[in-house]
DRENKOL-942166 format. One record per residue: residue number from 1; residue in one letter; x, y, z of N, C-alpha, C, CB in turn. Coordinates in Angstrom, 2 decimals. Glycine has a CB too. Layout:
N
{k: NUM, r: a, n.x: X, n.y: Y, n.z: Z, ca.x: X, ca.y: Y, ca.z: Z, c.x: X, c.y: Y, c.z: Z, cb.x: X, cb.y: Y, cb.z: Z}
...
//
This chain:
101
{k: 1, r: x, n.x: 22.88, n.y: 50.05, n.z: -16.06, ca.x: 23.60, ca.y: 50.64, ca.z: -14.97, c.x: 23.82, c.y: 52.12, c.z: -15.22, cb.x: 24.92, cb.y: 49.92, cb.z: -14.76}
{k: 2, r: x, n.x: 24.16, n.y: 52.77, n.z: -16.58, ca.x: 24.89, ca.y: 54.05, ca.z: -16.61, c.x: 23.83, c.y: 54.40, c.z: -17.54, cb.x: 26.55, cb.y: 54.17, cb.z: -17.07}
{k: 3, r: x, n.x: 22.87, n.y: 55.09, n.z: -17.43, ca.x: 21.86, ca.y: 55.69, ca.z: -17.95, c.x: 22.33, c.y: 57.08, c.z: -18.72, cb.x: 20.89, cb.y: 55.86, cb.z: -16.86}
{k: 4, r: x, n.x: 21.77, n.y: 57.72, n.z: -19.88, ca.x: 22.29, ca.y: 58.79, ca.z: -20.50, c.x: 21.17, c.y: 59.78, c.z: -20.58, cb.x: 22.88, cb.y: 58.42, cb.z: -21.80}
{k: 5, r: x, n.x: 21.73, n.y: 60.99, n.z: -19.68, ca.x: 20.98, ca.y: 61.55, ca.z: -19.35, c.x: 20.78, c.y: 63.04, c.z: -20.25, cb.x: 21.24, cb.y: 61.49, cb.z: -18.09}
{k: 6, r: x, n.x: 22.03, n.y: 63.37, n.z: -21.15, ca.x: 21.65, ca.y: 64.38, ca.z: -21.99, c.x: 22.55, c.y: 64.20, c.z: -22.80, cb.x: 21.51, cb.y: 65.66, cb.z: -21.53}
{k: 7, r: x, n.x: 22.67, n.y: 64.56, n.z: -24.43, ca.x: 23.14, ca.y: 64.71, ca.z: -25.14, c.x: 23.54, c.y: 66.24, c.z: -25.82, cb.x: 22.61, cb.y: 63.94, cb.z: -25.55}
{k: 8, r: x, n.x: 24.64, n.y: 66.92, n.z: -26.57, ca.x: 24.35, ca.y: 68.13, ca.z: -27.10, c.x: 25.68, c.y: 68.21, c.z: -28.10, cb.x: 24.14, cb.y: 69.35, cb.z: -25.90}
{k: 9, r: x, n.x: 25.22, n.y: 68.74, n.z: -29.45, ca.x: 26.30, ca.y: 69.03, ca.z: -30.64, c.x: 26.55, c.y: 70.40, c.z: -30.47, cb.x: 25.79, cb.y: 68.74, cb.z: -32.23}
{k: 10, r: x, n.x: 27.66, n.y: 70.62, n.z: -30.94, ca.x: 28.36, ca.y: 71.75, ca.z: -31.02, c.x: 29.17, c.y: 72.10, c.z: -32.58, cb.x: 29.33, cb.y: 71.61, cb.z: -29.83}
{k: 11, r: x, n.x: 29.33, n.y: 73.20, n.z: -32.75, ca.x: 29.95, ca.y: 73.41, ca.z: -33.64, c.x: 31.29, c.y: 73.63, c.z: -33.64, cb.x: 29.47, cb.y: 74.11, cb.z: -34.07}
{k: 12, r: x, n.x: 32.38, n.y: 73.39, n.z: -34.91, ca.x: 33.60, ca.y: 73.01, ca.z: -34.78, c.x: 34.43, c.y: 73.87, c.z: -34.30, cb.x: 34.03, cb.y: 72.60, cb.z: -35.76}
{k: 13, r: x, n.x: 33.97, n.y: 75.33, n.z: -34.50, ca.x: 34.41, ca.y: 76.27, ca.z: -33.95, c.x: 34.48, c.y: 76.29, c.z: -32.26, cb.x: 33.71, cb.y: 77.20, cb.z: -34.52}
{k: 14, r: x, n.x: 33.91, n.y: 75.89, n.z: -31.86, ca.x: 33.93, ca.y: 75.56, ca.z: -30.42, c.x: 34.40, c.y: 74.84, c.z: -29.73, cb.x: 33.22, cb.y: 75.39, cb.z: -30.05}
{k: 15, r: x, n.x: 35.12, n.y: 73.79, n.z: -30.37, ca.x: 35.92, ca.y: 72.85, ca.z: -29.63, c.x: 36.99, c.y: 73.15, c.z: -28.79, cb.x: 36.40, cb.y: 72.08, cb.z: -30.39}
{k: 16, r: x, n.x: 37.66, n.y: 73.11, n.z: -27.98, ca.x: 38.76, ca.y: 73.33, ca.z: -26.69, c.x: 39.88, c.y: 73.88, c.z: -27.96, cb.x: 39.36, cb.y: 71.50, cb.z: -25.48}
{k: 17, r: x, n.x: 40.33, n.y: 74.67, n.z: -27.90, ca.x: 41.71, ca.y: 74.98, ca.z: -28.96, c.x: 42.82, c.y: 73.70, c.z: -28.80, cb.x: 42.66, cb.y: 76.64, cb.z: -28.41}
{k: 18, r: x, n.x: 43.21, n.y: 73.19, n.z: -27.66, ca.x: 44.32, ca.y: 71.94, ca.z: -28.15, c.x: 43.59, c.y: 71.09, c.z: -29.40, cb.x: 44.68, cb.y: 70.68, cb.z: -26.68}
{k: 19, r: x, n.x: 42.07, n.y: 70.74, n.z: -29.65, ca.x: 41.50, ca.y: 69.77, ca.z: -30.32, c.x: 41.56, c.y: 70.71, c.z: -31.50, cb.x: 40.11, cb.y: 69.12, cb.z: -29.78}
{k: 20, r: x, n.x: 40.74, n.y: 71.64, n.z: -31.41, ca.x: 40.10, ca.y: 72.04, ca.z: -32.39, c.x: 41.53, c.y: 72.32, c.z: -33.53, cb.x: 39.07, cb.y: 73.36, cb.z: -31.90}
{k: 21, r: x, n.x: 42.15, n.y: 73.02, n.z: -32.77, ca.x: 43.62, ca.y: 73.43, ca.z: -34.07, c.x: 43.55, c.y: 72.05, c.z: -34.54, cb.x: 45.67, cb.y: 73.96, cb.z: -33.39}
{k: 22, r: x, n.x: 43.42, n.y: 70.84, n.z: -34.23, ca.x: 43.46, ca.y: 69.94, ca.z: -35.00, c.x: 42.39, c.y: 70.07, c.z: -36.58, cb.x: 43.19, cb.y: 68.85, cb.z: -34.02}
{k: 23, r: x, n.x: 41.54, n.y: 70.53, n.z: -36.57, ca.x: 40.83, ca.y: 70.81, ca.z: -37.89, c.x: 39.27, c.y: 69.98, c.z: -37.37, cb.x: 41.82, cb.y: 70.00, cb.z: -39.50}
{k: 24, r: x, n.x: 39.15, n.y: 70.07, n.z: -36.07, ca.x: 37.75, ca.y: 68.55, ca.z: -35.90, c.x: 36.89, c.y: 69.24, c.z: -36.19, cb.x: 37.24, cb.y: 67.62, cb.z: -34.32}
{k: 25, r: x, n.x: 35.89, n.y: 68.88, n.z: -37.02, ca.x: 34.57, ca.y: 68.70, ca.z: -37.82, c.x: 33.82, c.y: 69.17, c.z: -37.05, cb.x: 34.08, cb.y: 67.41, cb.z: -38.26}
{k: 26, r: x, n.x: 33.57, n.y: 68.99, n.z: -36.07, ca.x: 31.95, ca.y: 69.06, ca.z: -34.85, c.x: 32.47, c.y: 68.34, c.z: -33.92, cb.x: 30.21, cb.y: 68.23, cb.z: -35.32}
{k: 27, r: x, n.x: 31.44, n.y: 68.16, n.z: -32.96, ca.x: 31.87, ca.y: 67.88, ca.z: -31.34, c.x: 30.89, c.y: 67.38, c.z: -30.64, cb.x: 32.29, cb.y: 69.08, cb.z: -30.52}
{k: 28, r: x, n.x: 30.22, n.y: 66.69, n.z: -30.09, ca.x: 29.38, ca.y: 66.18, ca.z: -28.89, c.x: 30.07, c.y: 65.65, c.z: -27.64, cb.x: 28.53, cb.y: 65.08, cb.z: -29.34}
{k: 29, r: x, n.x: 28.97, n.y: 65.62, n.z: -26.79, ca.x: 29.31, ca.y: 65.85, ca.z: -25.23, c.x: 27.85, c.y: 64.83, c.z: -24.81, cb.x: 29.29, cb.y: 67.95, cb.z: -24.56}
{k: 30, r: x, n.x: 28.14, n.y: 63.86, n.z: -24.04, ca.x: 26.89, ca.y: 62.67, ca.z: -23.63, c.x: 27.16, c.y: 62.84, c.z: -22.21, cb.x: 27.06, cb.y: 60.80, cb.z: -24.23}
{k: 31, r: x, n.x: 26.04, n.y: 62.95, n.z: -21.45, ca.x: 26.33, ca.y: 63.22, ca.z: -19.73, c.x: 25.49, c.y: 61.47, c.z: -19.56, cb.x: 25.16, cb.y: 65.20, cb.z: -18.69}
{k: 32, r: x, n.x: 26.05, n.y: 60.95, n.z: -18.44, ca.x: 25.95, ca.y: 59.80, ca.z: -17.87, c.x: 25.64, c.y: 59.84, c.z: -16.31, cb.x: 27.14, cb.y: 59.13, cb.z: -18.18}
{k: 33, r: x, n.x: 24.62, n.y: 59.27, n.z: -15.95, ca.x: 24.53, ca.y: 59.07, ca.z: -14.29, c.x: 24.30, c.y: 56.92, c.z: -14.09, cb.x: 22.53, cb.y: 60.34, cb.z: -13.56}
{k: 34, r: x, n.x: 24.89, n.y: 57.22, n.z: -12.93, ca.x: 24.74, ca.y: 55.78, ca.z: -12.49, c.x: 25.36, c.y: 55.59, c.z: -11.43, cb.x: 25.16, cb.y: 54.81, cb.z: -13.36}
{k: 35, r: x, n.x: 26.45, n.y: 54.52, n.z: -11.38, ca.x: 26.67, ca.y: 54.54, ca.z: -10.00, c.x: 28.36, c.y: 56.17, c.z: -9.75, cb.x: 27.19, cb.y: 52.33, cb.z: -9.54}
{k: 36, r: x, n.x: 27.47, n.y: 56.68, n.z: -10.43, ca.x: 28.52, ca.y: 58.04, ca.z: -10.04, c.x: 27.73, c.y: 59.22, c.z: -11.59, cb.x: 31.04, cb.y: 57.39, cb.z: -10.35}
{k: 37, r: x, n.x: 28.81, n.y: 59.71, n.z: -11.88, ca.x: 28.02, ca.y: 60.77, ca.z: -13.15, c.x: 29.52, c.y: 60.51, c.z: -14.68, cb.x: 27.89, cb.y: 63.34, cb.z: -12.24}
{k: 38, r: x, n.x: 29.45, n.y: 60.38, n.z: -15.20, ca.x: 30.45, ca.y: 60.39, ca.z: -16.28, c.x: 29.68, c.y: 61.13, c.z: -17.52, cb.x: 30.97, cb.y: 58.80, cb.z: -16.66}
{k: 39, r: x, n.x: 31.19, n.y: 61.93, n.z: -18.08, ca.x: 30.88, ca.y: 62.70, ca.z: -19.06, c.x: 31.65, c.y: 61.85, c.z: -20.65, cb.x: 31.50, cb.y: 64.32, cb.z: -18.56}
{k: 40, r: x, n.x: 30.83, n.y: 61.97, n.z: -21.76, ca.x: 32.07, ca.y: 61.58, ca.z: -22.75, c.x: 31.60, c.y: 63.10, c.z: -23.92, cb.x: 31.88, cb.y: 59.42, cb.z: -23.68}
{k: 41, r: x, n.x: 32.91, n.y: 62.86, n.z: -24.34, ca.x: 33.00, ca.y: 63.92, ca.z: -25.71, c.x: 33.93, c.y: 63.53, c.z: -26.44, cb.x: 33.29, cb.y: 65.44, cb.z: -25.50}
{k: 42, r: x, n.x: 32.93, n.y: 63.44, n.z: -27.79, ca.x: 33.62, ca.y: 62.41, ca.z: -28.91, c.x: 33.86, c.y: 64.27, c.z: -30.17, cb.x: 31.92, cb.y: 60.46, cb.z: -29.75}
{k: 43, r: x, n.x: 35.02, n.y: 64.16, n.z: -30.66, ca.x: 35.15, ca.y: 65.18, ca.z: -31.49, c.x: 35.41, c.y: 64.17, c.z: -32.66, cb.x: 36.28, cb.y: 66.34, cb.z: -31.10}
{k: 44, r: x, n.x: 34.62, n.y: 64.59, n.z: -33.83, ca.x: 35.05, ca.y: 64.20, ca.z: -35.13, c.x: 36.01, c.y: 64.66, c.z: -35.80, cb.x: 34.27, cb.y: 64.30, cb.z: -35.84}
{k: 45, r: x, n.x: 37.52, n.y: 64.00, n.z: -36.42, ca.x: 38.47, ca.y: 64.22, ca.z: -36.96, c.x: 38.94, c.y: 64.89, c.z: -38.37, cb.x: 38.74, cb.y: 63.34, cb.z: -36.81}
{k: 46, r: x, n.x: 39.74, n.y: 65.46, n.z: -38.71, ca.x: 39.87, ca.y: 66.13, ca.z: -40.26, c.x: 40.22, c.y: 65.21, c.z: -40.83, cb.x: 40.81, cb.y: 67.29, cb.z: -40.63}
{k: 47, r: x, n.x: 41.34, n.y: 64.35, n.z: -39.95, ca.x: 42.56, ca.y: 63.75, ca.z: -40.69, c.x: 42.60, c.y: 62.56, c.z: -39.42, cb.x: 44.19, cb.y: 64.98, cb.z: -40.97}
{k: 48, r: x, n.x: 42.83, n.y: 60.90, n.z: -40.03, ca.x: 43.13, ca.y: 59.80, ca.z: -38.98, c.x: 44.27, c.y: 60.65, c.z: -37.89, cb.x: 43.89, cb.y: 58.21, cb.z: -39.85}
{k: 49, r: x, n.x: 45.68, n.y: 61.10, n.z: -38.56, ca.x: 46.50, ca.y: 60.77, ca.z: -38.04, c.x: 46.26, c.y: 62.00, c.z: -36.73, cb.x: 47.71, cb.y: 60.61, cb.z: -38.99}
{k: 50, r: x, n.x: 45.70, n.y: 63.25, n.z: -36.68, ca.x: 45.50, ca.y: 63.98, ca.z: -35.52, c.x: 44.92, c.y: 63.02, c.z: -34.42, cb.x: 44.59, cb.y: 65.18, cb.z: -35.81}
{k: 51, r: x, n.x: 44.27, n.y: 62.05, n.z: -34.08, ca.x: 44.12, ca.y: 60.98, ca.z: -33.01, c.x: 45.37, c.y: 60.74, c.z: -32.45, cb.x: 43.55, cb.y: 59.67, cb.z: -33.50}
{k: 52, r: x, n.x: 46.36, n.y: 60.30, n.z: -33.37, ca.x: 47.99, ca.y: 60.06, ca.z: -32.84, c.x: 48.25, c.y: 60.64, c.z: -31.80, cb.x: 49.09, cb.y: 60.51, cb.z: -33.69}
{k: 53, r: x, n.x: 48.26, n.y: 62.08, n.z: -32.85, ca.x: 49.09, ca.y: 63.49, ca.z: -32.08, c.x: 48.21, c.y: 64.17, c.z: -30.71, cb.x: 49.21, cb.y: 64.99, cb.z: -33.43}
{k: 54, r: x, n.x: 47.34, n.y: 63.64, n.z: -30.92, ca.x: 46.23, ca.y: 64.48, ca.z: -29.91, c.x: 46.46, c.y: 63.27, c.z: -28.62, cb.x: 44.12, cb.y: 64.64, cb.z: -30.70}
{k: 55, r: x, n.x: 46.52, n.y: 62.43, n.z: -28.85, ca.x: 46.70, ca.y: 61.17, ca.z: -27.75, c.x: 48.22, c.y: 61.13, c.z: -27.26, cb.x: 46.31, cb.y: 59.56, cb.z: -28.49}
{k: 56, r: x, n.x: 49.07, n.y: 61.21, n.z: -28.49, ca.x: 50.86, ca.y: 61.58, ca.z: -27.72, c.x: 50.62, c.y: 63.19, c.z: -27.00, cb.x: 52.57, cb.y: 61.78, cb.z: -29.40}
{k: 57, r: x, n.x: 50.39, n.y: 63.94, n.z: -27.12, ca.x: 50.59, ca.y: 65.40, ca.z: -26.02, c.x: 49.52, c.y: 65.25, c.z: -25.40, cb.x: 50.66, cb.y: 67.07, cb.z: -26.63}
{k: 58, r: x, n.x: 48.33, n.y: 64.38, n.z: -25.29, ca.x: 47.36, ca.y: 64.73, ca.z: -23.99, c.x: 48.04, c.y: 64.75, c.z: -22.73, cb.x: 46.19, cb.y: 63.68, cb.z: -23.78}
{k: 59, r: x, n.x: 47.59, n.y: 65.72, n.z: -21.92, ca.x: 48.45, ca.y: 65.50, ca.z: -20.39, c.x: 47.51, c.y: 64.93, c.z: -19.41, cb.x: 49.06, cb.y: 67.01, cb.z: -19.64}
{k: 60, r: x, n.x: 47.69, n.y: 64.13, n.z: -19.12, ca.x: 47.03, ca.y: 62.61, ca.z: -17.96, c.x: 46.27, c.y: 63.78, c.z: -16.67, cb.x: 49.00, cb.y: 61.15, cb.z: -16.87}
{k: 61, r: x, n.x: 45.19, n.y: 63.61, n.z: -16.85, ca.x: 44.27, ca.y: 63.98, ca.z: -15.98, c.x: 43.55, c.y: 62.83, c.z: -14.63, cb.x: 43.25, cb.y: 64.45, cb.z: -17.00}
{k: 62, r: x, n.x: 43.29, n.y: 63.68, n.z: -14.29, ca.x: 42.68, ca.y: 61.89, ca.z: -12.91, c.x: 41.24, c.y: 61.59, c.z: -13.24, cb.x: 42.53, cb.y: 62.31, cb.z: -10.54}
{k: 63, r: x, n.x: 40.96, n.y: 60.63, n.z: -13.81, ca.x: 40.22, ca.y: 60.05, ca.z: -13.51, c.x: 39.18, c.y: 60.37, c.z: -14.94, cb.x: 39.93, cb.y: 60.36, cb.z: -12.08}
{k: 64, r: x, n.x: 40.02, n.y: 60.74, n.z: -16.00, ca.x: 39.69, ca.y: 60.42, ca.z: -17.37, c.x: 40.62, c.y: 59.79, c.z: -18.19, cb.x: 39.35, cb.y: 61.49, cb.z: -18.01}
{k: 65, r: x, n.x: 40.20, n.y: 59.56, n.z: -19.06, ca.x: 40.89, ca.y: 58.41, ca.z: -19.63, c.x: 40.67, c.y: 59.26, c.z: -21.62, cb.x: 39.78, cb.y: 56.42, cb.z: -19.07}
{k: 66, r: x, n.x: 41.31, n.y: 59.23, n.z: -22.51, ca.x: 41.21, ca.y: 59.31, ca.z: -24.21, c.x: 41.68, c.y: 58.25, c.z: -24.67, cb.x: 41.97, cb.y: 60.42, cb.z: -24.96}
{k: 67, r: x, n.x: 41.06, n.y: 58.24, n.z: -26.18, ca.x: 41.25, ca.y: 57.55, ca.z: -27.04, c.x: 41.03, c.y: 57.57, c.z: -28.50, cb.x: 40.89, cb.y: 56.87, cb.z: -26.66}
{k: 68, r: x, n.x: 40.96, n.y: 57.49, n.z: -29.33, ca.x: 41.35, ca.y: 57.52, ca.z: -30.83, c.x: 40.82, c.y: 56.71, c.z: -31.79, cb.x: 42.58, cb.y: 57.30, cb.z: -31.00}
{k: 69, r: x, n.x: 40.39, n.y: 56.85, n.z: -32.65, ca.x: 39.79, ca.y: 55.78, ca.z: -33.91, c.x: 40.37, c.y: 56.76, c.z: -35.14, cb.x: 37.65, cb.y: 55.51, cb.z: -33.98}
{k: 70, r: x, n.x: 40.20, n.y: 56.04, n.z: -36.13, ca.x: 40.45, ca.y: 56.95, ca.z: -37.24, c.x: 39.82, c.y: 58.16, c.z: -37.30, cb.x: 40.17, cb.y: 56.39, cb.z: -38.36}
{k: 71, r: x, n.x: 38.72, n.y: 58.36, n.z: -36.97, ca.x: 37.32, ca.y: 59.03, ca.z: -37.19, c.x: 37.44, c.y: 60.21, c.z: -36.41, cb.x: 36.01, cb.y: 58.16, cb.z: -36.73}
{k: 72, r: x, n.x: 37.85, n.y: 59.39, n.z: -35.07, ca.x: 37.11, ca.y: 60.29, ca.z: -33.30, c.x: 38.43, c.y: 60.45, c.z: -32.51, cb.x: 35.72, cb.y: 59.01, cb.z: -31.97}
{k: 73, r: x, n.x: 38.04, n.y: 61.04, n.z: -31.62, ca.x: 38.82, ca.y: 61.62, ca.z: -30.40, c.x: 37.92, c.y: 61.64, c.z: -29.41, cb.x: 39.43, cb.y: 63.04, cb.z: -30.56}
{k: 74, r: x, n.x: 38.13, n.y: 60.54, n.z: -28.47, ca.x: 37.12, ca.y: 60.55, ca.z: -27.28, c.x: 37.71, c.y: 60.68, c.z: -25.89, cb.x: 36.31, cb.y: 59.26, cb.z: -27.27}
{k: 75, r: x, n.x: 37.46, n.y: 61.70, n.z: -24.95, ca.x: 37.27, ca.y: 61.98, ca.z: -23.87, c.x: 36.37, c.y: 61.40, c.z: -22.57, cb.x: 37.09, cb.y: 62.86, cb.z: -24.16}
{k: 76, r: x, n.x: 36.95, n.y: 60.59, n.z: -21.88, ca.x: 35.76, ca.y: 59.77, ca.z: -20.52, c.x: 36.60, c.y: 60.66, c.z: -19.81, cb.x: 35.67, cb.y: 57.66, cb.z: -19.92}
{k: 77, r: x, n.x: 35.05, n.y: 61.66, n.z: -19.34, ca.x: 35.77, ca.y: 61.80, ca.z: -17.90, c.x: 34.48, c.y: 61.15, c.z: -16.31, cb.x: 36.20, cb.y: 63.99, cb.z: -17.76}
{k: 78, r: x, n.x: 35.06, n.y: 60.52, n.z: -15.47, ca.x: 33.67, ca.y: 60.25, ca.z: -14.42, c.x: 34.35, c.y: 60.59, c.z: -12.99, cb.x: 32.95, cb.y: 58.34, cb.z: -14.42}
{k: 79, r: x, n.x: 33.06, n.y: 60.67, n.z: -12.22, ca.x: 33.07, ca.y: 61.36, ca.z: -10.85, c.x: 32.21, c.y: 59.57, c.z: -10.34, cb.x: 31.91, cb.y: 63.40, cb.z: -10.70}
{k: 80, r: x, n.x: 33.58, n.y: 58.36, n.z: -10.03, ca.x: 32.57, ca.y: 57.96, ca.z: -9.07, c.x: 33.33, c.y: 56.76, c.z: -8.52, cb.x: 31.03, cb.y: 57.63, cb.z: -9.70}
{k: 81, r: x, n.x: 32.81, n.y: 56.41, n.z: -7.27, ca.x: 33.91, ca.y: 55.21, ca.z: -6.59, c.x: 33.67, c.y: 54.16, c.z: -6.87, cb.x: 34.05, cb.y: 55.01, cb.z: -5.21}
{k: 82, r: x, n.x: 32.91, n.y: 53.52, n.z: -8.29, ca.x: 32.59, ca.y: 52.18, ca.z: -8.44, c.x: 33.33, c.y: 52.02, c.z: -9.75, cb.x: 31.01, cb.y: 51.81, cb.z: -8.43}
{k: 83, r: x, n.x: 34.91, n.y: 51.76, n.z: -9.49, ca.x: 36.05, ca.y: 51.62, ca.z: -10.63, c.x: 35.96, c.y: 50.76, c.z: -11.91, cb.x: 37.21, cb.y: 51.09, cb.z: -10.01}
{k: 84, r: x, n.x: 34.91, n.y: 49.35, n.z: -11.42, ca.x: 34.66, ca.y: 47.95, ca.z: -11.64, c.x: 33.39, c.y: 49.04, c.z: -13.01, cb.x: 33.95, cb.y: 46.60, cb.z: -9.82}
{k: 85, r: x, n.x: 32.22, n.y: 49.60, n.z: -12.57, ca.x: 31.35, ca.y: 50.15, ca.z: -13.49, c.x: 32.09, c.y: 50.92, c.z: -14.49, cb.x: 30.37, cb.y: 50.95, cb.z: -12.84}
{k: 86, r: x, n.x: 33.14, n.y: 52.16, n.z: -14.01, ca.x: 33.04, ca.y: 52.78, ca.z: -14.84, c.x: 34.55, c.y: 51.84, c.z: -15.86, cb.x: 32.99, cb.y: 54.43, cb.z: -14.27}
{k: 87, r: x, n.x: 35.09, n.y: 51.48, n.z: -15.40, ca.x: 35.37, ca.y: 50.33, ca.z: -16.52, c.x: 34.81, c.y: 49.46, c.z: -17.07, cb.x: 36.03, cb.y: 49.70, cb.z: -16.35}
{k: 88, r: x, n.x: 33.84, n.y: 48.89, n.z: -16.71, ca.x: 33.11, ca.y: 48.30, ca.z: -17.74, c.x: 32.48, c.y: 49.22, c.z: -19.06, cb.x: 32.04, cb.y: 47.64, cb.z: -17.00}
{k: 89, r: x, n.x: 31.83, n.y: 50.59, n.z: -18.36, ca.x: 31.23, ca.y: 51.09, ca.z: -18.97, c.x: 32.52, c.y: 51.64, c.z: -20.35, cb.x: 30.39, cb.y: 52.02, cb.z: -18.01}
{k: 90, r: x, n.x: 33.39, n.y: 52.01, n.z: -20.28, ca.x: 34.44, ca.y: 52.52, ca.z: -21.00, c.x: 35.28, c.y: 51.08, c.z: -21.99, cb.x: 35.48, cb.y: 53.33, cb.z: -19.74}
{k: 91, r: x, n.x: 34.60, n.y: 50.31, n.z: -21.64, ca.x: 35.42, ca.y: 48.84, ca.z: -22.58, c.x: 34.34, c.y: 49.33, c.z: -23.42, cb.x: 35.49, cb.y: 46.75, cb.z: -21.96}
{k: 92, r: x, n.x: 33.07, n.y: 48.92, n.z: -22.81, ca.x: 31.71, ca.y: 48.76, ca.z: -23.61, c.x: 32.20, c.y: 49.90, c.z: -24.88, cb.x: 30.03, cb.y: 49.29, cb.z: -22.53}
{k: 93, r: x, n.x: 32.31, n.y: 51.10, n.z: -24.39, ca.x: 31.83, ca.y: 52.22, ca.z: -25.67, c.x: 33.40, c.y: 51.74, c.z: -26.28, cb.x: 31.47, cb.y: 54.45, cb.z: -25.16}
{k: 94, r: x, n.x: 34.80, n.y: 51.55, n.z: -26.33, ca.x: 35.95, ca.y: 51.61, ca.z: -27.03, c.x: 35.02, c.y: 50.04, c.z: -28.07, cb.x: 37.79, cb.y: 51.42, cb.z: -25.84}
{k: 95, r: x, n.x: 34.58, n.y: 48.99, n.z: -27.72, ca.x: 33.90, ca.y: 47.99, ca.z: -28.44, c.x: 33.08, c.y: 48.82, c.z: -29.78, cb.x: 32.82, cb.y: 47.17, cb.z: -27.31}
{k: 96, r: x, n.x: 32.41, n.y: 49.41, n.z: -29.12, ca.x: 31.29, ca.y: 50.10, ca.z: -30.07, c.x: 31.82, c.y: 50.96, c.z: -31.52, cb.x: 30.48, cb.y: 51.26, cb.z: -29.07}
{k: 97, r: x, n.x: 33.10, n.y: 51.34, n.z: -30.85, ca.x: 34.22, ca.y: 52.45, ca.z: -32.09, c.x: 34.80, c.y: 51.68, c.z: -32.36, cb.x: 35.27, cb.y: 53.74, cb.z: -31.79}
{k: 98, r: x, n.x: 35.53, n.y: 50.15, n.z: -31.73, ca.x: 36.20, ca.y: 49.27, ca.z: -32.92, c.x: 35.70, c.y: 48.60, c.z: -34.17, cb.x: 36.69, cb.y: 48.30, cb.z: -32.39}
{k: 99, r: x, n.x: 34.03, n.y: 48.65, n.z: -33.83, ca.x: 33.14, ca.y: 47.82, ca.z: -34.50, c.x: 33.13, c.y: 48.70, c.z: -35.90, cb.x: 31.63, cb.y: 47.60, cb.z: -33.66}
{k: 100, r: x, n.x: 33.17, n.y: 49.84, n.z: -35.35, ca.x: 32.47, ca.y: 51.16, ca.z: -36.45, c.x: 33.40, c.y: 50.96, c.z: -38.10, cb.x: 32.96, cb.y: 53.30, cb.z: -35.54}
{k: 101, r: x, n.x: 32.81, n.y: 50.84, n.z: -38.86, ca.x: 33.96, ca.y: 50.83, ca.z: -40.09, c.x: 33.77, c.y: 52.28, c.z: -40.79, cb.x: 33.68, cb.y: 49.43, cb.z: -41.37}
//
């Protein structure tokens, strides 16, 4: 259903300043088309506990969603009216980072 249509790394220096003051490592950004377009960007962490802090002060945006692993800091954001997909699609990848050891 949600096909991935580009991938791209970045360096740590470049991350958004709310993240990056966190100390994150590097950064990628995965573009998604399907039944709408969704973006994710996973930043790699210095330290578990900045996921916490970065997830308590995020300010609630429409129609993205974050989340946290020890590791990551992930960003969904999507542009599309099929609620049922892009939740599925967003269980699917939080599965994939619980799995991760």
């Amino acid at each position: 259903m949600w096909q991935l249509k580009m991938t791209q790394s970045y360096p740590a220096g470049s991350a958004p300043e709310s993240i990056g003051k966190y100390g994150a490592r590097a950064w990628w950004r995965a573009s998604y088309h399907g039944p709408g377009a969704m973006t994710v960007e996973l930043y790699e962490l210095a330290a578990p506990a900045a996921g916490l802090d970065l997830v308590q002060r995020w300010r609630p945006v429409a129609d993205t969603v974050v989340w946290y692993t020890p590791r990551y800091f992930v960003v969904v954001k999507w542009q599309s009216p099929d609620r049922n997909a892009v939740g599925a699609f967003i269980r699917a990848l939080q599965k994939q980072f619980a799995e991760e050891k």
